[in-house]
DRENPA-3360 file (N, C-alpha, C; in nm, 2 decimals, always signed):
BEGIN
1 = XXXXXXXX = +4.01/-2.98/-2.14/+4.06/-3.00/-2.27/+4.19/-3.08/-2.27 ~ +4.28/-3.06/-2.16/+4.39/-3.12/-2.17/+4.33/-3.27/-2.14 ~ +4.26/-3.31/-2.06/+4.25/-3.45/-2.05/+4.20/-3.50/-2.19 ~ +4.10/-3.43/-2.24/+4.04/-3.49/-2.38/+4.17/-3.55/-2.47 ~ +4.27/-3.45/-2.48/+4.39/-3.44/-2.55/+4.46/-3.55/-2.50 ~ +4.46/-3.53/-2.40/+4.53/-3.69/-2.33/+4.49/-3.82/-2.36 ~ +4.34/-3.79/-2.34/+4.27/-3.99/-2.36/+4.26/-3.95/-2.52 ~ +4.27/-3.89/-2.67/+4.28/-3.91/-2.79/+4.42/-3.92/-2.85;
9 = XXXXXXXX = +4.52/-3.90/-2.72/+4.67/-3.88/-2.81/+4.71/-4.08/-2.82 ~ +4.75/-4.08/-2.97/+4.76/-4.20/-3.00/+4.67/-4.28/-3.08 ~ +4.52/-4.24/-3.08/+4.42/-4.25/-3.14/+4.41/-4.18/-3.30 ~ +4.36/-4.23/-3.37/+4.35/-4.15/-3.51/+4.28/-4.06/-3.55 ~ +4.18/-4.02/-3.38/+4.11/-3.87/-3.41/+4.20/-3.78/-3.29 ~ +4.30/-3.79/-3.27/+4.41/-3.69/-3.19/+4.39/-3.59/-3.28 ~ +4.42/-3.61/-3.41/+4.44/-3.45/-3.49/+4.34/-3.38/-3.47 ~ +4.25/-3.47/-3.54/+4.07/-3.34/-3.52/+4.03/-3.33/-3.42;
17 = XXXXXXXX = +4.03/-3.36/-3.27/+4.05/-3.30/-3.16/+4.11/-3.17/-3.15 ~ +4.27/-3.16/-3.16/+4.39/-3.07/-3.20/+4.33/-2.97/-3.23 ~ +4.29/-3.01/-3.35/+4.19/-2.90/-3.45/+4.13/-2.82/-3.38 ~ +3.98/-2.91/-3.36/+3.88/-2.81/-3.26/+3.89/-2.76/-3.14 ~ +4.02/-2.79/-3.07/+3.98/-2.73/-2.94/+4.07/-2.62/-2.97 ~ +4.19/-2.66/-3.03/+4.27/-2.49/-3.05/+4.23/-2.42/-3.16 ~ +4.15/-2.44/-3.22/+4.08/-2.33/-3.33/+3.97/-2.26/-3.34 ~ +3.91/-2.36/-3.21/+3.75/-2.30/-3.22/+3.63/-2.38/-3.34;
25 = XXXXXXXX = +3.71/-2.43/-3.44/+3.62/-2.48/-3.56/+3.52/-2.54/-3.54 ~ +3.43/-2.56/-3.62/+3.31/-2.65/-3.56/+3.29/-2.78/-3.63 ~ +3.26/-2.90/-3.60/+3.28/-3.03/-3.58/+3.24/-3.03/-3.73 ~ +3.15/-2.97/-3.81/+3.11/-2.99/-3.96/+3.25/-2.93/-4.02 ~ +3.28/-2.80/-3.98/+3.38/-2.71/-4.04/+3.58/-2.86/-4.05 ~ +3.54/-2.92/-3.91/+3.67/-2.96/-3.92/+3.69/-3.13/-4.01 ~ +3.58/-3.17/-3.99/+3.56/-3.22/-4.05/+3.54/-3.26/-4.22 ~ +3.52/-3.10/-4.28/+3.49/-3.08/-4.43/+3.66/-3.03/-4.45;
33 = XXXXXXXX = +3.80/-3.01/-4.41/+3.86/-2.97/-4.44/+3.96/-3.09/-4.58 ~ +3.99/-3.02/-4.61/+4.08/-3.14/-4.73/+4.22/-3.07/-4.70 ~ +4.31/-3.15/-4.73/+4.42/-3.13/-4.74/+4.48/-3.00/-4.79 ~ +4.45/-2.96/-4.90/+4.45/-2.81/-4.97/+4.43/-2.70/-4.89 ~ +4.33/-2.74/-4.80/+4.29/-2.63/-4.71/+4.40/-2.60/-4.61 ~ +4.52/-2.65/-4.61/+4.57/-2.65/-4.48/+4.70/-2.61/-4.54 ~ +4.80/-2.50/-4.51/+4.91/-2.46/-4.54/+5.04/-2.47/-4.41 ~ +5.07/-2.61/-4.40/+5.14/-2.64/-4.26/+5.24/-2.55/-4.27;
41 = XXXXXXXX = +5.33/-2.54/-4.34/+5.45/-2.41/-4.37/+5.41/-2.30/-4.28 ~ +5.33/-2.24/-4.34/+5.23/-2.14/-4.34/+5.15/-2.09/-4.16 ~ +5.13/-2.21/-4.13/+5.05/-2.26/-4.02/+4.90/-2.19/-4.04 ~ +4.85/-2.23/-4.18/+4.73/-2.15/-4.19/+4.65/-2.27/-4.20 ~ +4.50/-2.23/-4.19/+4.40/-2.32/-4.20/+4.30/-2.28/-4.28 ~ +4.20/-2.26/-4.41/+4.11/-2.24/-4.45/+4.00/-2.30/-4.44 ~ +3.92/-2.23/-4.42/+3.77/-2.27/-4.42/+3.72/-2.26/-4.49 ~ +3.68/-2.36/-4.60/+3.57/-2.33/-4.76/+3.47/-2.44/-4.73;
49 = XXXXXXXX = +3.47/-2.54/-4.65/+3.36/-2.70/-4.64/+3.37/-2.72/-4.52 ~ +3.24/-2.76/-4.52/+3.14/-2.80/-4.36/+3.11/-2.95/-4.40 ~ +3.07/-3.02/-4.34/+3.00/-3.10/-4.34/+2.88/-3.13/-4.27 ~ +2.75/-3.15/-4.36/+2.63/-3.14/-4.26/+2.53/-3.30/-4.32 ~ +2.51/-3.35/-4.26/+2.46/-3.47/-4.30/+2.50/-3.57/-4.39 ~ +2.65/-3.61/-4.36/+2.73/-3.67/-4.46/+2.79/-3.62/-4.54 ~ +2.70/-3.48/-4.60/+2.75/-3.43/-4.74/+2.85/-3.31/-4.71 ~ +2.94/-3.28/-4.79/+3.05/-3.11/-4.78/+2.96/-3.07/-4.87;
57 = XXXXXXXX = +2.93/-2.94/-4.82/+2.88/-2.81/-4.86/+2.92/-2.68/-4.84 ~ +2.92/-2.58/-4.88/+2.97/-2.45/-4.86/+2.94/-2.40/-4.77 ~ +2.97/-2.34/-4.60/+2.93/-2.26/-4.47/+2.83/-2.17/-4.54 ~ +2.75/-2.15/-4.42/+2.66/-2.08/-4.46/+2.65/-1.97/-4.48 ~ +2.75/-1.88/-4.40/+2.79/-1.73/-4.47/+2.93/-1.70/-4.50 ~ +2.94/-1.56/-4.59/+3.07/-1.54/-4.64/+3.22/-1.59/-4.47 ~ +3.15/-1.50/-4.39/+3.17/-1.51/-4.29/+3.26/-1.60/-4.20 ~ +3.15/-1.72/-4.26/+3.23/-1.86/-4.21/+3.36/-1.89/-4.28;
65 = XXXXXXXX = +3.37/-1.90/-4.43/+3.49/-1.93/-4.51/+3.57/-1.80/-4.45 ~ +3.68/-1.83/-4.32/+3.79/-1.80/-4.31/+3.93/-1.90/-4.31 ~ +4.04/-1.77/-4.25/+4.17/-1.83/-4.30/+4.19/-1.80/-4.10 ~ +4.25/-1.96/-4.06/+4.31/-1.94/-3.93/+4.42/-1.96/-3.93 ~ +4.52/-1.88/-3.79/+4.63/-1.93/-3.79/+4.67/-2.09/-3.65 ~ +4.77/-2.17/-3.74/+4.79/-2.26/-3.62/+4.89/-2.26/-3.56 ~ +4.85/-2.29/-3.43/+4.98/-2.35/-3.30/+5.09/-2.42/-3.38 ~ +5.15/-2.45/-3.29/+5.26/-2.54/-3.33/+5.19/-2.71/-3.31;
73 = XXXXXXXX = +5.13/-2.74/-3.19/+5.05/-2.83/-3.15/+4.99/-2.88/-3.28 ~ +4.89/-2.77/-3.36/+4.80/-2.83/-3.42/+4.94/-2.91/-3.56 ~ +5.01/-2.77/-3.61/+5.11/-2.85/-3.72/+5.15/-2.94/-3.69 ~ +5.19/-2.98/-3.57/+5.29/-3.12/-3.52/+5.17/-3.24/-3.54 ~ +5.04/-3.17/-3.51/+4.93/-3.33/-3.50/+4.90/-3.34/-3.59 ~ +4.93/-3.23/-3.68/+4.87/-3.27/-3.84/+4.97/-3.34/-4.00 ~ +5.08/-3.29/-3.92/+5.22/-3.35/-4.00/+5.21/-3.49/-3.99 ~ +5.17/-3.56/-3.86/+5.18/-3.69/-3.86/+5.04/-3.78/-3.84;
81 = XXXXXXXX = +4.98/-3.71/-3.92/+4.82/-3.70/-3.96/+4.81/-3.79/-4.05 ~ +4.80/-3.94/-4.10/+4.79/-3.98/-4.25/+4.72/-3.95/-4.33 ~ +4.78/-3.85/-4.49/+4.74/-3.83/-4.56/+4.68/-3.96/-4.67 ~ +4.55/-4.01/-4.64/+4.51/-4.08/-4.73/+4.44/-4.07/-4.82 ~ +4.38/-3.98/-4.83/+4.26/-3.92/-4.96/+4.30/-3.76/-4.98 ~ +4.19/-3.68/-5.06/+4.16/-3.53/-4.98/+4.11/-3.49/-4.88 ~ +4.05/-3.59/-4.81/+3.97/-3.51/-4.70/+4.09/-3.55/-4.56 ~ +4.12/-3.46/-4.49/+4.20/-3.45/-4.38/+4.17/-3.57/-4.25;
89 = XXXXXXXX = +3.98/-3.57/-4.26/+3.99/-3.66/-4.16/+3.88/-3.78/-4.21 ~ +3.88/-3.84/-4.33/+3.84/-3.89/-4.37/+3.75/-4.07/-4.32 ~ +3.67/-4.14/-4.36/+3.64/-4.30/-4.29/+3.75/-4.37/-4.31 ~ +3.75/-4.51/-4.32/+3.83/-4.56/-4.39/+3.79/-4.56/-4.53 ~ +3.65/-4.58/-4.61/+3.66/-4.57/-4.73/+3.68/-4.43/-4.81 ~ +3.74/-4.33/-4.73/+3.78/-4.22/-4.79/+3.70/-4.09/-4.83 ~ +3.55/-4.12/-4.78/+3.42/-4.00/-4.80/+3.43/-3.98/-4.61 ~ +3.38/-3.82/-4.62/+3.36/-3.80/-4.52/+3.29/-3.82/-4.43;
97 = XXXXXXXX = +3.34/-3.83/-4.24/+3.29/-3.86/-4.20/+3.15/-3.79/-4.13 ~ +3.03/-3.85/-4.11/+2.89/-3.82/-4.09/+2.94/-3.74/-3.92 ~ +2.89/-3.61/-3.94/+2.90/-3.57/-3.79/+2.84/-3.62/-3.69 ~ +2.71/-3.68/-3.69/+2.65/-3.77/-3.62/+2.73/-3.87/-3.54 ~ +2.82/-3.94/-3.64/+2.86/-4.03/-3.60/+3.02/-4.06/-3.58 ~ +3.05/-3.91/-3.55/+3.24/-3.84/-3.49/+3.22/-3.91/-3.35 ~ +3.09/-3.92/-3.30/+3.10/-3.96/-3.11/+3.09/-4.09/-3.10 ~ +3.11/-4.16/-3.18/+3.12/-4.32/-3.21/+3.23/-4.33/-3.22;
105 = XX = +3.27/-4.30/-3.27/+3.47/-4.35/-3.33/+3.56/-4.32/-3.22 ~ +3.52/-4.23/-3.13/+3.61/-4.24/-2.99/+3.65/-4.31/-2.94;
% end
């Protein structure tokens, strides 16, 4: 994990890396997050949107919509995160991105 963190730091998916490897989340889950979802103060993270075939949708059980807490790591990668749209880790045209295609943009 530390090397992954290593060859993404500086890159524009450093954060959502960040994300998934200290949270556990899953690549739809980190993916579907918006801005709102994330209380950096706080160091909280909510889970309400997945992403599954391009589209945000609701997880599939109550279960999945939780609230995590974050590192310092992840606040620091997400503070200097650019906020461009609502979605946290957005394309460039600002809809989210297709999980399929997260292993392309590396």
């Amino acid at each position: 994990m530390k090397a992954l963190l290593r060859a993404a730091q500086g890159t524009d998916l450093y954060a959502i890396w960040v994300v998934m490897v200290t949270t556990g989340v899953r690549v739809g889950e980190a993916l579907g997050l918006r801005w709102e979802d994330l209380d950096l103060e706080a160091r909280t993270l909510r889970v309400n949107k997945t992403v599954y075939r391009g589209q945000s949708c609701l997880p599939k059980t109550d279960s999945s919509r939780r609230t995590i807490k974050l590192s310092r790591l992840v606040t620091e990668a997400l503070k200097q995160h650019p906020q461009q749209c609502e979605w946290v880790f957005p394309t460039s045209r600002g809809t989210t991105i297709n999980v399929n295609n997260l292993r392309y943009r590396s």
